[in-house]
VOLOLUM-395490 format. One line per 4 residues: number of its first residue (from 1); for each residue y, z, x of C-alpha. Coordinates in nm, 3 decimals, decimal comma. Each point is the difference from the previous one (the first is absolute). Layout:
NUM> Y:Z:X; ...
***
This chain:
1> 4,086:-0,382:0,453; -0,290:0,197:0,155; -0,033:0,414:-0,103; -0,011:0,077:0,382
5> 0,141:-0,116:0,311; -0,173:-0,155:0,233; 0,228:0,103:0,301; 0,198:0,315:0,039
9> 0,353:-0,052:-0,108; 0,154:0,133:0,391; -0,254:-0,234:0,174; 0,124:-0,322:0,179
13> -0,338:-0,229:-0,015; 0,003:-0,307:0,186; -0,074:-0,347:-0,200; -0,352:-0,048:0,164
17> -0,076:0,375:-0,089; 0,105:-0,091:-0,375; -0,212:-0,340:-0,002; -0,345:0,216:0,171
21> 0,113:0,284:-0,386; 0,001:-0,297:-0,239; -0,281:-0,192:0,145; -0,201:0,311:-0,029
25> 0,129:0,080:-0,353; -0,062:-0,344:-0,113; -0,365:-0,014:0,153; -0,074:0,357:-0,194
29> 0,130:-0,186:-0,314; -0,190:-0,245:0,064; -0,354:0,209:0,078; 0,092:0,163:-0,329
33> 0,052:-0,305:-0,184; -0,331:-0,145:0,122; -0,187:0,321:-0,091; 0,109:0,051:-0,342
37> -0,045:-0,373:-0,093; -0,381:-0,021:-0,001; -0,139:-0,042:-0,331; -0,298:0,226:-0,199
41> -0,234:-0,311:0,054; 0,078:-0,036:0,393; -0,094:0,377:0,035; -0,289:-0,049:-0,220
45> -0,114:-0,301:0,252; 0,065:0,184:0,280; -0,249:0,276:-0,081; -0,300:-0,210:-0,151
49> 0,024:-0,197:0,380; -0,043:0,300:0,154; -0,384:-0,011:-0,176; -0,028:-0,406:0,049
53> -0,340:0,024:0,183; -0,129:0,241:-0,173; -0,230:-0,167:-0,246; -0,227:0,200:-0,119
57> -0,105:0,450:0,107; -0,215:0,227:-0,096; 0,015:0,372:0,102; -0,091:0,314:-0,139
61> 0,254:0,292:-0,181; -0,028:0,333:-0,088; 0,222:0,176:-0,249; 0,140:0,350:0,018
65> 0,156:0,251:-0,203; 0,318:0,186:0,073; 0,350:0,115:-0,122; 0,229:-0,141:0,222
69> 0,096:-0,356:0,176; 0,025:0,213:0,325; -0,320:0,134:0,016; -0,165:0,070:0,331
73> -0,231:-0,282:0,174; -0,238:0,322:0,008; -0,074:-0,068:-0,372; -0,257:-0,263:0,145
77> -0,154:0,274:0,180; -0,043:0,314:-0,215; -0,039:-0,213:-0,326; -0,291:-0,190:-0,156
81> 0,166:-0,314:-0,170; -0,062:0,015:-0,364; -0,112:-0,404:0,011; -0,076:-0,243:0,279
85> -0,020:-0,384:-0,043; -0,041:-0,382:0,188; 0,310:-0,174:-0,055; 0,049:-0,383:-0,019
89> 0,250:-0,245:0,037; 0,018:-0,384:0,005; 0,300:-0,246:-0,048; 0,220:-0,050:-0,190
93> -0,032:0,347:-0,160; -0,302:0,100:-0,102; -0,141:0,341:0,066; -0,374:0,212:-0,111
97> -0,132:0,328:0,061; -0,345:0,073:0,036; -0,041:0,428:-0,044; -0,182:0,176:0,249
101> -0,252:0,247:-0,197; 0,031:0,138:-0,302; 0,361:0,190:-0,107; 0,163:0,114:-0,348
105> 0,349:-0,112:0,165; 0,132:-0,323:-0,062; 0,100:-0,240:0,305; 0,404:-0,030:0,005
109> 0,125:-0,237:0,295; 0,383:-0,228:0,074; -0,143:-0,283:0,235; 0,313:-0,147:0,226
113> -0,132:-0,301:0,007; -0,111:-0,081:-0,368; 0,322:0,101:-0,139; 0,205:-0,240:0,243
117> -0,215:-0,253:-0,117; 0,030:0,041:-0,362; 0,382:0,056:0,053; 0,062:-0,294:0,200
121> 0,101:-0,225:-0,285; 0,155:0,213:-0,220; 0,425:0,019:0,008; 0,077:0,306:0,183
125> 0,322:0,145:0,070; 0,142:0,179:0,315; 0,127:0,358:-0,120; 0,173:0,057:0,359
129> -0,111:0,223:0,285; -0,157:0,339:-0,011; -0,089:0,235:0,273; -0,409:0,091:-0,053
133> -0,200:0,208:0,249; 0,280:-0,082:0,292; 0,025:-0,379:-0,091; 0,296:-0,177:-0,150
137> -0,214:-0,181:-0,280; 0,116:-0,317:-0,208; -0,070:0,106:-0,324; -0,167:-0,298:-0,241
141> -0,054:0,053:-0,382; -0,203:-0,205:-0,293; -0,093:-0,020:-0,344; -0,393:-0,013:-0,125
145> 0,017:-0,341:-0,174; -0,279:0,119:-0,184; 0,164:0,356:-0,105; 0,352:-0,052:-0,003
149> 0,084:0,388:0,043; -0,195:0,017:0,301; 0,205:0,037:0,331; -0,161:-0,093:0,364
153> 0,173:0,125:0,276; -0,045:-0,052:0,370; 0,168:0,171:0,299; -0,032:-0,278:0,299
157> 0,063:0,123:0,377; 0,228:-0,286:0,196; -0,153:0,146:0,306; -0,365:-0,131:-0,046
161> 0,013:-0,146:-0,357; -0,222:0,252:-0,098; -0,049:0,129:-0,362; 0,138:0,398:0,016
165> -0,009:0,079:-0,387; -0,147:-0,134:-0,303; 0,152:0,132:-0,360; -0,124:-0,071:-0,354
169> 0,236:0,073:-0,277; -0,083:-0,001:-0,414; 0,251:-0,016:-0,211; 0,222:0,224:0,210
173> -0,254:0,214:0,146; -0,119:0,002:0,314; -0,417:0,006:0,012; -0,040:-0,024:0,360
177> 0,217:0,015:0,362; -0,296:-0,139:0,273; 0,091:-0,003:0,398; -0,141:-0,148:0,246
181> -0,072:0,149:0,337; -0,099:-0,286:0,263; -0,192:0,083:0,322; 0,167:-0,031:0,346
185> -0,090:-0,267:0,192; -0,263:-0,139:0,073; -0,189:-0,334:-0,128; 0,286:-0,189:-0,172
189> -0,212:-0,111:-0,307; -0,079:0,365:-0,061; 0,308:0,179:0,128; 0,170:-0,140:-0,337
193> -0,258:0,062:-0,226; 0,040:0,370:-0,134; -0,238:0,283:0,137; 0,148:0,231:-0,321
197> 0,187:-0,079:-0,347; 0,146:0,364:-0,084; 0,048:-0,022:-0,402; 0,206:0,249:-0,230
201> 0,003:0,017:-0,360; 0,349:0,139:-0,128; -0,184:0,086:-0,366; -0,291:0,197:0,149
205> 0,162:0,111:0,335; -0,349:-0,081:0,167; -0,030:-0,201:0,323; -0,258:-0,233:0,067
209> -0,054:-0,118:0,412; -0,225:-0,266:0,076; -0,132:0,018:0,325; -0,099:-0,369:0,129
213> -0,231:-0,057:0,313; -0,215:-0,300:0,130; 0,178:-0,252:-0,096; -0,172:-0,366:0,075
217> 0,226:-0,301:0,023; -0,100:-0,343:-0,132; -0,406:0,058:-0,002; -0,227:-0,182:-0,248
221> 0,030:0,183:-0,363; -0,202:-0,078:-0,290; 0,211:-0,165:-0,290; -0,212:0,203:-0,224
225> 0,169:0,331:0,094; 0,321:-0,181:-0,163; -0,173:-0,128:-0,267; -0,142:0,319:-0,102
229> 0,361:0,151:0,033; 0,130:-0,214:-0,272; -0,296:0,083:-0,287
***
């Protein structure tokens, strides 16, 4: 027996009015059914096609200072970032920096596209659903094969397939939360490619935001850049 009623008790519903209730409850059932039945490795699929022509980028990031994941856009304006840098990327998952001038900091970056890559054939399991930054998120988890007690999780958006938060955790701790922040429209290869990662470290309480502009899709790059990376 169902918890609820689906008619009022006093109410004298015709037989066609009853079959239009169940066929609706049974379709809902069914939606719901459908929804929760995709696997960790479907949703993982689902988000690495949304980059399938993207081969190869390059674009340049800037890396700012602050206390809080909500800090103003006006950061950009009013602040000097404390390091600026070329970033790389080229399939399957390979990424370099290249710094920009000289700088005592050292260059801290989560690149979307990298970490799908490297997680792609790894056993990953679907936590559930979250809400993150007004999304309803699928929630997928793995284990480092390399470092057992190291945690990867990603919060992936149904909506676009987009990447909304990436979290490290060591042995229990959490080192980093990174989210993404897309722009809107626009050129499809770039609109999901991420024009900030915001980063915050629970052990420090500092936040890290990456600001990423002029990005260039699938243009001839050196394989030395990626060569050098890996010295």
């Amino acid at each position: 027996m169902f918890p609820f009623s689906i008619l009022p008790k006093d109410s004298k519903a015709s037989p066609k009015r009853v079959s239009v209730i169940l066929t609706s409850l049974f379709l809902f059932l069914s939606f719901t059914a459908n929804v929760l039945a995709i696997t960790a490795q479907e949703v993982m699929e689902n988000a690495l096609n949304v980059y399938e022509d993207i081969d190869n980028y390059k674009a340049v990031a800037q890396t700012y200072e602050t206390d809080s994941m909500e800090a103003s856009g006006r950061i950009f304006e009013v602040q000097q970032p404390i390091i600026s840098f070329n970033l790389f990327f080229r399939k399957p998952n390979e990424h370099a920096v290249e710094q920009i001038g000289k700088s005592r900091h050292g260059i801290f970056r989560v690149e979307v596209l990298s970490t799908l890559g490297q997680l792609r054939d790894i056993t990953l399991e679907l936590e559930g659903r979250e809400h993150l930054l007004g999304q309803n998120c699928y929630v997928l988890a793995c284990t480092s094969p390399e470092e057992p007690g190291t945690v990867i999780k990603l919060w992936i958006s149904p909506r676009d397939w987009t990447v909304q938060q990436f979290t490290l955790i060591m042995k229990s701790l959490t080192l980093t939360n990174t989210q993404f922040k897309y722009p809107p429209g626009g050129n499809r290869r770039v609109r999901f490619l991420p024009m900030e990662t915001r980063s915050f470290f629970p052990l420090s309480k500092k936040v890290l935001i990456n600001r990423i502009t002029n990005y260039q899709v699938n243009t001839s790059l050196p394989s030395e850049i990626f060569e050098k990376a890996k010295k």
